[in-house]
N, C-alpha and C positions, 0 to 999 in steps of 0.2 A: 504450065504457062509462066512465062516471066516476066515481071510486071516494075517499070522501071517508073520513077517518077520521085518524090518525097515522099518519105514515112507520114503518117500522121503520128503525131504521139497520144499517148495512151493520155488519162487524165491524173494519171501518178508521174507520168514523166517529168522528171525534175527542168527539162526546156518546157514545159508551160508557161503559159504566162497567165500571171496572178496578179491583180491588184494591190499596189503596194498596202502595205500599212501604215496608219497615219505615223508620223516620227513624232516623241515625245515635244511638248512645246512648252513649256513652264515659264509662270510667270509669279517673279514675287511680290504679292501687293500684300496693303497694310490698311486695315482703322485705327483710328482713337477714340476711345472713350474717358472724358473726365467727367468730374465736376464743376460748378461754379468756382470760380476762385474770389469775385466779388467785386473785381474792378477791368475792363475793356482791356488796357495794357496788359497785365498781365494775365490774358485770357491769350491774348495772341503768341506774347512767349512764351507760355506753356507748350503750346502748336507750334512755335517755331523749333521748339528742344523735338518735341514727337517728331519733325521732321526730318531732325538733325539724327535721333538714332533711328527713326525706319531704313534711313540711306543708309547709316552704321551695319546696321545688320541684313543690307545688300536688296532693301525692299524698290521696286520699280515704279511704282504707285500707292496712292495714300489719300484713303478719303477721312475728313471730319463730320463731327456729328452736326444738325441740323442749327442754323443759329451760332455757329462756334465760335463767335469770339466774345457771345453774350449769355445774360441768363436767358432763361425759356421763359420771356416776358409776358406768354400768351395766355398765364395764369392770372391777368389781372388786365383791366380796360385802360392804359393811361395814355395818353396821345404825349410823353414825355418819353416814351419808347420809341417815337419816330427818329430820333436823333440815330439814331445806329444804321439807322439805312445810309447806304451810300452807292454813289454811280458805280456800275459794273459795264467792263472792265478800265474805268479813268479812275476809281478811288483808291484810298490810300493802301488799303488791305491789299485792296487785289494786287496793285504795284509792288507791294512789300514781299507779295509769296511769289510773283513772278521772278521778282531779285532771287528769292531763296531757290526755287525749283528751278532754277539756271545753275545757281552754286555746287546742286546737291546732285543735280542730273535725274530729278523725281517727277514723275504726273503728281499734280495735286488737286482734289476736287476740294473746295471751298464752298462749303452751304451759308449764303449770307443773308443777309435784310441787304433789297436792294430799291434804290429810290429812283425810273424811270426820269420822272420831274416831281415837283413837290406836288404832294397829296395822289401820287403813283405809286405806288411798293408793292413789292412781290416778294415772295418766299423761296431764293434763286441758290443755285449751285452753279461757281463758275468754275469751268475746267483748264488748266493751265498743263500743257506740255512739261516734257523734259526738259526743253531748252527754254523754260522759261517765255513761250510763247502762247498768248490767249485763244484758247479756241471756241471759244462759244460758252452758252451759259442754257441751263435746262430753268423754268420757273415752274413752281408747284401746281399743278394743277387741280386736284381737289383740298377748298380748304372746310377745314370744320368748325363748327360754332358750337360746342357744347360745355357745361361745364369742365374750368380749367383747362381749353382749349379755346378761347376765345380767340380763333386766329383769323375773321372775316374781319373783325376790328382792324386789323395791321396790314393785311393782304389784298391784294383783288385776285384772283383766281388767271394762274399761267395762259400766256398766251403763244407757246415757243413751242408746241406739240413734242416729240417727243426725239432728239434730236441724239442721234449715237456719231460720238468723236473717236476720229484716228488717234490714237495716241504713241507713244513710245514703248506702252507696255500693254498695246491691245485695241480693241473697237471697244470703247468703253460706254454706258449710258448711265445717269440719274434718273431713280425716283423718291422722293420724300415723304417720310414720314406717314401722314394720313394717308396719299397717293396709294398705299401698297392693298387697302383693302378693294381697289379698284381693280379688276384684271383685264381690264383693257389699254392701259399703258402699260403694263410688263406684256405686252403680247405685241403692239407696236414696234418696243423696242427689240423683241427678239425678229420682228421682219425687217426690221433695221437694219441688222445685222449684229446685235449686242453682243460679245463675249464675258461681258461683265457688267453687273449691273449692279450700284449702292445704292443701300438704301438709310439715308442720314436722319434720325430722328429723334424726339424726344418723347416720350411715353411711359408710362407713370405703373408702378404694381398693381394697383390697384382696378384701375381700366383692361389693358390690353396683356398682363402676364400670359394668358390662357393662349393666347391667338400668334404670342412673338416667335417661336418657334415651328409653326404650323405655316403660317402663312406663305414668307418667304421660304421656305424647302418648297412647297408647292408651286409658286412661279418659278424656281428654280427648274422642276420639273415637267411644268408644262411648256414652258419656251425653252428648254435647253440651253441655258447658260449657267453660267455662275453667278452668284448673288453675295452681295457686301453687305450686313447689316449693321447699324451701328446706333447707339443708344447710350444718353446720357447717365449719368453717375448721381445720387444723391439727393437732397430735400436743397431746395432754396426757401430764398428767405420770401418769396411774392405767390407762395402758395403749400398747399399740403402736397403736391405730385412728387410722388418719388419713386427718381426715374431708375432702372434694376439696371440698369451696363445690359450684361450678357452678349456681347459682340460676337460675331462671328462669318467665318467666310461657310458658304453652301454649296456644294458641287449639283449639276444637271442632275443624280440619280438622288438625291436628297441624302448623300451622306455631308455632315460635317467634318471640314478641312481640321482638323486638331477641336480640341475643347473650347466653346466659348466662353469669354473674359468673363471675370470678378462677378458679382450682379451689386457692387457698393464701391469696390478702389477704383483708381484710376490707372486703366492698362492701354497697351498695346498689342495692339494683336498682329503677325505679323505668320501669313500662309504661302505655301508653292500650291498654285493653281494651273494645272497642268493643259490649257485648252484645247489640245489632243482629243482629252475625251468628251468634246462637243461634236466632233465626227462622229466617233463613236456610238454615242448616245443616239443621234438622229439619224443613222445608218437601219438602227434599229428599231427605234421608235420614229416614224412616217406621220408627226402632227403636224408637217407643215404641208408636206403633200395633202393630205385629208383633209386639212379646213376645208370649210364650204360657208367664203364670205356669201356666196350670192343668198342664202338664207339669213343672214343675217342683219338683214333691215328693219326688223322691229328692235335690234338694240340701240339704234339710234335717232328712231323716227322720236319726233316732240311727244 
């Protein structure tokens, strides 16, 4: 019998059709980590040079450390630390790195003290485009009150939920500092749609060594993104905390992107984070098919 029609092909036959593969996507982003330098101006030029060479060495984004263009004031009670707050995005900071992240062609995430209206502050990261254009600002949302972290003093507690920007080098999110031992905003921002997430903070040896490492690899892990961590440099003069550096970028499967920074100088750190392998990752591992919010109403009941 003679049987006329189309072949089927076999499942070796090179006319298959297959799913492509995701194509490489890389992105160069950057932190800083310094010290205090001891005066507001030159806390800023400092960050303005870091941003003058992340761009030098072809970086697309670039977060600062929490508070960055101050000391880590929340070692001590003084209500003469209010003066650093200022309007986001009308004050003078933010205009100044919008000027530069226009120049430089950079995302910049900027962790500020921001003053809503007088006797309003928050503990805010404003995000500035490539071109120099303001896209929104994240405020911290858990703050802590414990020894040499007296940050309820300075703070009211974020009201901006948990908000992921378009950028020039990605869908980018903030969370800060204390924020990270919470995993309900790193799990937000990955249904966000987060590819990247910093985390700008100031954190002391003697506190949280054990846990800096561990933590973020682990929301790295469970939300499938990349994670920015960043940590200051040194002792000030308004307290004993001293803060170890150790910066570094974390990929989805908990490897780190090259070795993390100094844990005492002041570096830059500067990774290709390939977003590629967030498909990847979550192809494989199905945590966001699996949730199961509808059980999850006693993590938020009062």
């Amino acid at each position: 019998m003679h049987l006329t029609g189309r072949p089927v092909p076999s499942l070796g036959s090179p006319h298959t059709e297959r799913p492509e593969v995701p194509m490489s996507r890389v992105i160069r982003a950057a932190v800083f980590q310094t010290a205090w330098t001891g005066d507001r101006e030159s806390m800023i030029q400092v960050h303005e040079q870091a941003a003058r060479d992340a761009a030098a060495q072809g970086a697309q984004v670039l977060c600062f450390q929490e508070l960055f263009y101050g000391p880590y004031f929340c070692q001590v009670q003084d209500p003469a630390f209010y003066a650093y707050a200022e309007r986001i995005p009308d004050g003078p900071v933010v205009r100044r790195f919008q000027a530069l992240a226009r120049e430089l062609g950079i995302v910049l995430v900027l962790p500020m003290y921001e003053e809503e209206q007088p006797g309003v502050l928050y503990n805010t990261a404003a995000v500035i485009d490539a071109d120099g254009s303001y896209l929104g600002k994240y405020r911290k949302t858990h703050i802590p009150q414990v020894k040499g972290f007296w940050e309820k003093f300075y703070f009211r507690p974020g009201n901006s939920g948990w908000p992921v920007f378009d950028t020039a080098a990605g869908r980018i999110g903030v969370y800060i500092c204390y924020d990270r031992h919470f995993p309900e905003g790193w799990r937000a921002l990955g249904l966000a749609g987060a590819e990247i997430v910093f985390n700008p903070s100031a954190t002391s040896r003697g506190l949280s060594g054990y846990l800096w490492q561990l933590e973020q690899p682990a929301a790295a892990v469970a939300n499938e993104y990349f994670v920015g961590a960043i940590n200051r440099v040194g002792v000030e003069e308004y307290g004993d905390n001293d803060f170890y550096g150790t910066s570094y970028f974390v990929d989805p499967e908990a490897r780190f992107a090259g070795e993390p920074a100094s844990d005492k100088e002041t570096e830059l750190v500067v990774r290709d984070l390939d977003l590629a392998k967030l498909r990847e990752v979550r192809d494989r591992w199905q945590f966001y098919r699996d949730r199961a919010p509808g059980a999850y109403g006693p993590l938020t009941a009062p």
